[in-house]
N, C-alpha and C positions, 0 to 999 in steps of 0.2 A: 144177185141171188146167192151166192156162194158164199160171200160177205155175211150177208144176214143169218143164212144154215149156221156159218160159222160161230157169227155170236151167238143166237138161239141154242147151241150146242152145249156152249158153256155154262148157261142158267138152267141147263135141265137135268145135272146134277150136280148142285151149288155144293155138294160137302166135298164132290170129287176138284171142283173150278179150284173150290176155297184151300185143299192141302195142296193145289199142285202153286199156286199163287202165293201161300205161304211160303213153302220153299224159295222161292225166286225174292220174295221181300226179304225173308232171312239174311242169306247170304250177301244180297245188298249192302242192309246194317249192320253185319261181321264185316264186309268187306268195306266200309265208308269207316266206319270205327276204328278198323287196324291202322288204315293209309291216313286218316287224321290225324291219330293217337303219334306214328311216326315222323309225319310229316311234321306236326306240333315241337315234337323234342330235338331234329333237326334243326327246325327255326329256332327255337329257345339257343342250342349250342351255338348255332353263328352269330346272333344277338349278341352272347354273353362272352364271347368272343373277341368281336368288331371291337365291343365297347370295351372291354378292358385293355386290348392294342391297338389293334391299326384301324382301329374303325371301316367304314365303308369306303372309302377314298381316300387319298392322301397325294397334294399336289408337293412334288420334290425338283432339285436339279437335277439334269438331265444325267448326270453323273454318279447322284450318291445312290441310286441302287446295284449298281457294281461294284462300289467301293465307297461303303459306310462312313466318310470324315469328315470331320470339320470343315476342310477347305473345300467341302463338295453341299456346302450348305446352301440353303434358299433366299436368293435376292428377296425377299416381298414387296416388292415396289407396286405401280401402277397398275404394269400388265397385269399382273395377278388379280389386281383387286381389282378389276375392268372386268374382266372376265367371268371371277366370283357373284361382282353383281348383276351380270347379267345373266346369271344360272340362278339366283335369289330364290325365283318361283318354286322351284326342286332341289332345295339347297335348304335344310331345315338349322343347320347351322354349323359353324368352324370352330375347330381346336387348334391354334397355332403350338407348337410344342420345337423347342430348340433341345436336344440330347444329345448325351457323350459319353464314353467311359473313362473313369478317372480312378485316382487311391484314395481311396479313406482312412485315414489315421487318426486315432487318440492315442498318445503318450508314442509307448512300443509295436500296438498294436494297428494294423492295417490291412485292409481287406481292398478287392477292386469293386466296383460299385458301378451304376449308372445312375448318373446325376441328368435328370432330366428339367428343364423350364417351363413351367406352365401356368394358366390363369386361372386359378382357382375354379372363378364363375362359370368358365367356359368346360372344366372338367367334370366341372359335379351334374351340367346335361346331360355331359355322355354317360359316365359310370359312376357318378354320385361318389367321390371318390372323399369329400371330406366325411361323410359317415362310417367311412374306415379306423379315423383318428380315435384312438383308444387312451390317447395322453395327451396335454395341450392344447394347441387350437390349429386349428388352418392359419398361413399367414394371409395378410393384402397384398392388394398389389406394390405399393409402396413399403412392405417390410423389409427386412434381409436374413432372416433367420430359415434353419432348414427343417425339413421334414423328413424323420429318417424312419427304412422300414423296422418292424419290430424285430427281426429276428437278426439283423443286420446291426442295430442296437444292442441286442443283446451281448453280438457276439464283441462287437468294440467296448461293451462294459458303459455306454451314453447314459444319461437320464438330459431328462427338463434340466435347461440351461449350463449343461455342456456345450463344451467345443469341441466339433468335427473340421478336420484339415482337408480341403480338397487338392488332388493334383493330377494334371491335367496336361491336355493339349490345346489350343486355342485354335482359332483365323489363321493360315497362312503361317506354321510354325511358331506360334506364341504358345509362350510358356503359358497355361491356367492354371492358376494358384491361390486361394483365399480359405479364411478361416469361419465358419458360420457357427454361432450358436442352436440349440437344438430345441427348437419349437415345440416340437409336437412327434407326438410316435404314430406312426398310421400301419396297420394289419393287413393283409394281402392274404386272400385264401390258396393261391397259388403259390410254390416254393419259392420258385424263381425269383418272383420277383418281392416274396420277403425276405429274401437273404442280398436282394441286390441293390434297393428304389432310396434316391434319396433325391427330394423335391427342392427346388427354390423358386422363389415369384422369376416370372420371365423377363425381366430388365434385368433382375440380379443375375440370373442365367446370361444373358444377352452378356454383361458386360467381364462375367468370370472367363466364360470362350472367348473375350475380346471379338467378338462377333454381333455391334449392334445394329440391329434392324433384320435380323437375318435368324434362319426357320433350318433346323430340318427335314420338318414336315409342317403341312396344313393340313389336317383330316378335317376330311365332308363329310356329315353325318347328313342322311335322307332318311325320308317316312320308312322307307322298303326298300329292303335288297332287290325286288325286279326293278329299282330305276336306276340301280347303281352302273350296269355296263352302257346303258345308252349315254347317262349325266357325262360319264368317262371319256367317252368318245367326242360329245359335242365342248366339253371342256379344251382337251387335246388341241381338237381344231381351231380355238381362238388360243391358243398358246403356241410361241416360240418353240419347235421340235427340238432344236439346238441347246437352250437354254433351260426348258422347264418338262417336264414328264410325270402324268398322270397315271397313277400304279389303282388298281381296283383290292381288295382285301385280296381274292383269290391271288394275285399277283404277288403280294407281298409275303403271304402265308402257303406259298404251294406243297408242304409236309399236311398242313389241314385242308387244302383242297384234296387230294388223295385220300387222304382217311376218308370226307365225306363224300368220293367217288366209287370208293370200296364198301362204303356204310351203303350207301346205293343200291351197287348192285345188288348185295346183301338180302335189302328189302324186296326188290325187285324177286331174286326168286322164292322168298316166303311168300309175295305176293301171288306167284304163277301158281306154287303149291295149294297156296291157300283156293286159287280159281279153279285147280286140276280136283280138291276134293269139293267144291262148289256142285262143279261140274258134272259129278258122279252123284250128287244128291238129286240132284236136280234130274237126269236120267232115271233115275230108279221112278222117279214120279211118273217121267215122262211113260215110263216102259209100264207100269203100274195102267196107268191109266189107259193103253192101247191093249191091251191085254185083258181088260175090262169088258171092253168095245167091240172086240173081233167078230160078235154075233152080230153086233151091230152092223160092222162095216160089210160081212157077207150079205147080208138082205139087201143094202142100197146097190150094191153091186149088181144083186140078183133082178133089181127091179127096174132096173137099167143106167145108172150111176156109172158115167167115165170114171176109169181108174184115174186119169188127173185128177177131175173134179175133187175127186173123195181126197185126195192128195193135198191138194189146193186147200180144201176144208182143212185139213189135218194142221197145213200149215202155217194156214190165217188163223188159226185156234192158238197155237203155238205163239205165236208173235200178238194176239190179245194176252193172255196169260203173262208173256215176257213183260210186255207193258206196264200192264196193269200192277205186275208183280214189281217191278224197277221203279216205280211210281212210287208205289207204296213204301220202298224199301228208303226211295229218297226221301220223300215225305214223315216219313219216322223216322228217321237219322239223323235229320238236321236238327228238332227240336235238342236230340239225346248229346251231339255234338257241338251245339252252341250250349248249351249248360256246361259242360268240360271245357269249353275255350272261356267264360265267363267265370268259370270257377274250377282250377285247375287242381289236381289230385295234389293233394301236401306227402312228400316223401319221409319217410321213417327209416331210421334202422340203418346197417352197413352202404344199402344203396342211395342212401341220405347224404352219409358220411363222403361217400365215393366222387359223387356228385360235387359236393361243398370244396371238398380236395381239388377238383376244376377248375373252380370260382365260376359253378354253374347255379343258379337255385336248386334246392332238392323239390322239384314240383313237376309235375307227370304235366303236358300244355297237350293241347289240341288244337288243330288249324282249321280252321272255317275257310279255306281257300275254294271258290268252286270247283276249279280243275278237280278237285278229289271226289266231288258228287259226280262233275260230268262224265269222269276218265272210270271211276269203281263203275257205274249207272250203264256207260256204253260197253265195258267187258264186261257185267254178267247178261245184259241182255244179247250180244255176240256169243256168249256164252250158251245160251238159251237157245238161241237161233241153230247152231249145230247138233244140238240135242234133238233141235224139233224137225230133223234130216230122217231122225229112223222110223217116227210114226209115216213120211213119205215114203221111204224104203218097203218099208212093211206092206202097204198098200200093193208096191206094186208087186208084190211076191206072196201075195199074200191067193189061198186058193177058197175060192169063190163057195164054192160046195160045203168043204168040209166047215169052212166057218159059217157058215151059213144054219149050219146041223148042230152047230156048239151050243 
């Protein structure tokens, strides 16, 4: 019965049900919107990220993350690929990469560099890296010519079919040392690494470190970063502990894990601010709308109505409303939210520029993830629920007579 009164209650004055309902829908789609909109450019930075360093995984010797050498480089033998192919299903594909720091010289002039080995094919999956090249061409696998960054070019004075001198350290104290012609000039929106990057096919790399058949890293690229700490673990455990060790991005990159622990919290209390002024909107309804009633609830009172009962009502009405209002708020959000994640806001202007300067896209993303319907959806109608404590309160404090005569 109390049930029924309840909802009855709310259809009997639809424009009072329909502003307090709006409310709670509102703040919903603010609140699904903001934690989208966030969570969106988030995932775009680790994306843009992974992909232009450490990607999501990367299988090393047990060694070279203490101490970055040559002689601490990656057998890739058997075990590795046994293991690899036995992870295949969650494993969308590998980047082998052999790197070192070495000198860069033309004529007088020399700079220190990182001379990295890689496969072209396999690079341009991850970060599409030969549509960087602004001169020349990407080499094959079978070339021997380098690929040097622009600004690194610049500064040695290189063009197309120059020679860049490498020198180096190999395997096991070998001298590396060879001369390469200059392919191709490739752009880097990052500093760093266009003042640093100089490419060679990876056998040419393999055999300038005198180090053939050997890796300093294999990076795993996966669909999604949620399968990256499980792939880690179960990789780990069909590998050598001794021998071989699996590093996750966060592991490799722990200065950008912190930023994005600190970006975190960050959101986190915009988020709570954002629910504290929620929360007072939604009050004002709430109190609006009991304050409306008081004549009301004096009569039922008077006419013999338990104070729980009327209580009960108050706050079965409350928790339709919440509902209804959370419903709607998801229901209208998600269309507004999958149009932003299908078609993502194009950035303009100095925050364009700022962005580009990352080697992030200047484009505003949004995440279609559900935890952000279900997580925004359960704290405002948590939200709601406390709110709908004072139309109880009220009741029971509330004096029979005088509201009665209102």
């Amino acid at each position: 019965m109390l049930i029924t009164l309840a909802w009855r209650n709310l259809w009997r004055k639809k424009r009072r049900t329909f502003i307090t309902v709006s409310s709670v829908m509102f703040a919903t789609i603010l609140a699904i919107l903001l934690m989208s909109m966030l969570s969106g450019m988030k995932d775009q930075m680790v994306d843009s990220l992974v992909r232009t360093s450490t990607g999501f995984l990367q299988v090393q010797d047990a060694l070279y993350f203490d101490e970055p050498s040559m002689d601490h480089s990656l057998e890739y033998g058997e075990e590795v690929e046994n293991a690899i192919e036995m992870h295949s299903g969650q494993i969308s594909f590998t980047v082998p990469r052999i790197q070192g720091f070495c000198l860069a010289s033309k004529e007088i002039s020399s700079r220190g560099v990182i001379v990295t080995g890689i496969l072209p094919e396999k690079e341009d999956l991850m970060n599409n890296l030969s549509s960087n090249i602004t001169e020349g061409s990407m080499f094959g696998p079978d070339d021997s010519f380098a690929i040097v960054a622009e600004d690194l070019a610049r500064q040695l004075e290189l063009n197309i079919g120059d020679t860049i001198v490498l020198l180096g350290q190999g395997f096991q104290g070998m001298t590396a040392a060879g001369k390469y012609p200059v392919g191709g000039i490739i752009r880097f929106f990052m500093p760093e690494q266009n003042n640093t990057m100089v490419y060679l096919p990876l056998q040419e790399a393999q055999w300038f470190f005198v180090a053939p058949d050997r890796l300093t890293s294999l990076i795993i690229m996966t669909d999604s970063e949620e399968e990256v700490a499980p792939l880690a673990e179960s990789l780990q455990s069909h590998l050598d502990d001794e021998w071989y060790a699996v590093k996750t991005w966060e592991e490799l990159m722990p200065d950008a894990l912190l930023a994005f622990e600190a970006r975190d919290a960050q959101v986190k209390l915009f988020a709570w601010v954002l629910y504290i002024v929620v929360g007072f909107g939604i009050f004002g309804t709430i109190v609006t709308m009991v304050y409306e009633r008081l004549r009301e609830f004096g009569i039922l009172l008077s006419i013999g109505l338990k104070r729980w009962q009327l209580a009960t009502i108050c706050l079965l009405e409350t928790l339709f409303i919440s509902f209804i209002g959370v419903s709607a708020g998801v229901a209208a959000g998600f269309p507004i939210v999958y149009s932003l994640f299908v078609k993502p806001i194009q950035l303009t202007g100095e925050l364009a520029d700022v962005m580009i300067d990352m080697g992030i896209e200047p484009i505003m993303s949004f995440s279609i993830a559900p935890g952000i319907f279900i997580y925004q959806a359960m704290s405002i109608f948590f939200i709601a629920l406390i709110v709908g404590i004072y139309p109880v309160k009220k009741v029971f404090r509330l004096e029979m007579v005088s509201a009665a005569r209102n």
